[in-house]
Phi, psi and omega in degrees: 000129179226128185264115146265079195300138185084028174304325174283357191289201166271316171298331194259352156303314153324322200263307171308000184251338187271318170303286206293329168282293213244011193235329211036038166283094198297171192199129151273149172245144185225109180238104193288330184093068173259173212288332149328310208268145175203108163357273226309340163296001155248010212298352170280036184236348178306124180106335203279183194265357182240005194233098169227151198231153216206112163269109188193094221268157174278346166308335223244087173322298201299304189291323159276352176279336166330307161298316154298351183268314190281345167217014165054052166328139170265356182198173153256112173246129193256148195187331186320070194209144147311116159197071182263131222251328188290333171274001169284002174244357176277309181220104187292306192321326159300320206282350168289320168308268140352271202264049150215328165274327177295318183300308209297298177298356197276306153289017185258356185256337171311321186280281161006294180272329175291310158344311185298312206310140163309113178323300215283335165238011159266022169259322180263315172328142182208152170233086193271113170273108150258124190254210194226153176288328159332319178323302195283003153104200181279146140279137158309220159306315207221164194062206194246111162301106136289188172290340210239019184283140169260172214279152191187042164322135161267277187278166192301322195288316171308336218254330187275336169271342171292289161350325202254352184294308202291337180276326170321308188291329183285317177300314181290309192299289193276337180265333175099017143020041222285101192252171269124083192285138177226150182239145180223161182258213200249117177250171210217154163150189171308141154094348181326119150283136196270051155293283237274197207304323193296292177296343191300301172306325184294294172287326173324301189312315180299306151309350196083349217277184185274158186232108171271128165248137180291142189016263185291295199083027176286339187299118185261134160206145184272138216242131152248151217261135211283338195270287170002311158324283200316301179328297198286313164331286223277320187285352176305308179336289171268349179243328180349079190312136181282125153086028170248167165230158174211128192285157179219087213243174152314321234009069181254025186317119184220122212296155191283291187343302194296326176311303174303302175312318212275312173280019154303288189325325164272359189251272161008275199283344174287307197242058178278156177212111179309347171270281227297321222069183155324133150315328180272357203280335160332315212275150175251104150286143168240172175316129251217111177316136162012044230068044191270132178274139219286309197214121162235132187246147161251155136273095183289352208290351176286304181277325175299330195286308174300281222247000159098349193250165167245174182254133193276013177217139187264189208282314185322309176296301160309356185250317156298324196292322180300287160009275202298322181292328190281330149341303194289331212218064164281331162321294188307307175302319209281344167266330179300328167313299178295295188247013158241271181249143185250048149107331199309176165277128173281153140107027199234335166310145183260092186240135186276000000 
C-alpha cells in the first residue's frame, strides 16, 4: 500500500495510475482538490479494489494522520504542491502555505507513524519527495544541472520547493527518515492543467485564439514525458538509496518558441482549418515575466547509470501522443477552460 499526496493532480495522476496498473499496488490518494486538480482525471479508478481516495489537505495534521493510522502505508510519493511559477508571484502565501507547512506536516506525521512500524517495515518504508529542477536556479548556454548542483531559486514557488527540499533532507539527517529526494525537469503529457505552456498553446491553436509567448521565446527548458516520470519515480522507488537525491530529465532541451511552432504544426495537421490558416501566424510576444530563468538542463546520468532507468519517449513522440490527447479529450478540459482558467495571463502583480 503506498499513499500519494496530490494524486489528483497531473504527475500525481500518473504515478497513481502506475501503482495500480502496472504495480498492482493499493494506493491511497490524499488530495484537497485545488483548482489544479480534476476527479475526472482517475475517474477509470473509481471503484477499482486497489484505489482509495482521501479529500485531504495536508496542512491539517489529524487529518493525515488519520490516514496514515487507516491505511498502514509501505511508502509516500509526496507530489502534493502548488505549482504554477506565474501564480506564485501573484500570491506566494499559498505556495509558502502548501509546499513548505505541508511538506513540513507530512514528515512530522510519516516520522510519526514510522517510529510505530514493526523494525522489517520500518526498513521497507521509503518517503520519495518530488521537487522541480527550479530549486537550482538559472543556466547559461552551457552545462548542467546535477544532484550536487547548489540552490539558487528565483521565484517563490522554487524558493517554497527548495524549502521543502530542504526539510525533507533535514527529517533524514537528524530523525533517520528513510527519504528519497527527486528534481525533475519540466514534464509535459495527458491530463496537464491548462495554464501551463504546452496544453495552454495546444488550445489556443485549437481555438484560434493568440498563443502568448514571454519576451523572445529564447527561454530553454528541458522537457519530460510525464509517465516516463512515473517510471522513474517507480525505479527510485525500488532500487534508491535512502537519504539520496535524483535528478530527472527527458533529455529534450528545447528553446520554448520552438516548442510552441512545433505544436501549432501538429495542431495544423491533426485539426486544419483552412480559414485560420498556419497556426503560428497566432504566436504574440509578450513582455517577459519576473525572474524567468533563462535555461534548464539535467544531467540524468546518476539515476540511468544506479537505477537503470531511461525515458521511452523522445520530446517528438511525446509531444505529438500530448496533441492528440488534449484533442481527443475536450470533455476532460473544458471545464477547468470555462470556470477555473480562461487563458489569462498570470504573473503580472506587483507585489510588496
Amino acid at each position: 500500500m503506498y499513499l500519494v499526496t496530490g494524486g489528483a493532480g497531473f504527475i500525481g495522476s500518473a504515478v497513481v495510475r502506475a501503482l495500480v496498473r502496472r504495480r498492482a499496488s493499493p494506493v491511497v490518494n490524499v488530495d484537497k482538490l485545488t483548482y489544479a486538480a480534476n476527479p475526472a482525471t482517475l475517474a477509470d479508478l473509481a471503484g477499482h479494489p486497489r484505489y482509495s481516495f482521501e479529500k485531504v489537505d495536508i496542512c491539517d495534521a489529524l487529518a493525515v494522520r488519520a490516514v496514515f493510522e487507516r491505511y498502514a502505508p509501505d511508502g509516500v510519493f509526496h507530489l502534493a504542491a502548488e505549482s504554477h511559477v506565474d501564480r506564485s508571484i501573484d500570491a506566494p502565501v499559498d505556495f509558502v502555505q502548501t509546499n513548505i507547512v505541508g511538506t513540513y506536516v507530512m514528515l512530522a506525521e510519516a516520522r510519526r507513524y514510522w517510529m510505530m512500524l514493526p523494525r522489517e517495515r520500518a526498513e521497507r518504508f521509503r518517503f520519495v519527495h518530488v521537487s522541480t529542477d527550479e530549486v537550482y536556479g538559472s543556466l547559461g548556454a552551457t552545462g548542467y544541472f546535477t544532484e550536487r548542483s547548489s540552490y539558487d531559486p528565483s521565484s517563490p514557488y522554487s524558493a517554497s520547493k527548495a524549502s521543502a527540499d530542504h526539510l525533507v533532507r533535514a527529517w533524514h539527517r537528524t530523525y533517520g527518515l528513510p527519504v528519497v529526494v527527486t528534481n525533475c525537469s519540466n514534464n509535459y503529457g495527458p491530463y496537464q492543467f491548462p495554464e501551463k505552456l504546452i496544453p495552454l498553446t495546444v488550445l489556443n491553436a485549437l481555438a484560434g485564439a493568440p498563443i502568448g509567448v514571454y519576451g523572445r521565446g529564447e527561454n530553454v527548458r528541458d522537457w519530460l514525458y510525464v509517465d516516463d516520470h512515473a517510471d522513474a519515480l517507480m525505479a527510485v522507488l525500488d532500487r534508491g538509496a535512502v537519504g539520496e537525491t535524483y535528478v530527472i530529465s527527458g533529455r529534450a532541451e528545447r528553446r520554448n518558441i520552438d516548442v510552441v511552432e512545433a505544436i501549432c504544426a501538429l495542431v495544423d495537421e491533426m485539426r486544419p482549418d483552412t480559414e485560420l490558416g498556419a497556426r503560428r501566424h497566432l504566436i504574440r510576444f509578450t513582455a517577459d515575466r519576473p525572474g524567468h530563468d533563462l535555461r534548464y538542463a539535467i544531467d540524468a546520468a546518476k539515476i540511468e547509470r544506479e537505477l537503470g532507468w531511461r525515458p521511452a519517449e523522445s520530446f517528438e513522440s511525446g509531444l505529438r501522443k500530448t496533441v492528440a490527447w488534449y484533442l481527443d479529450n475536450q470533455p476532460w478540459w473544458r471545464h477547468a477552460r470555462a470556470d477555473v482558467y480562461r487563458g489569462e495571463r498570470l504573473g503580472t502583480a506587483n507585489i510588496t
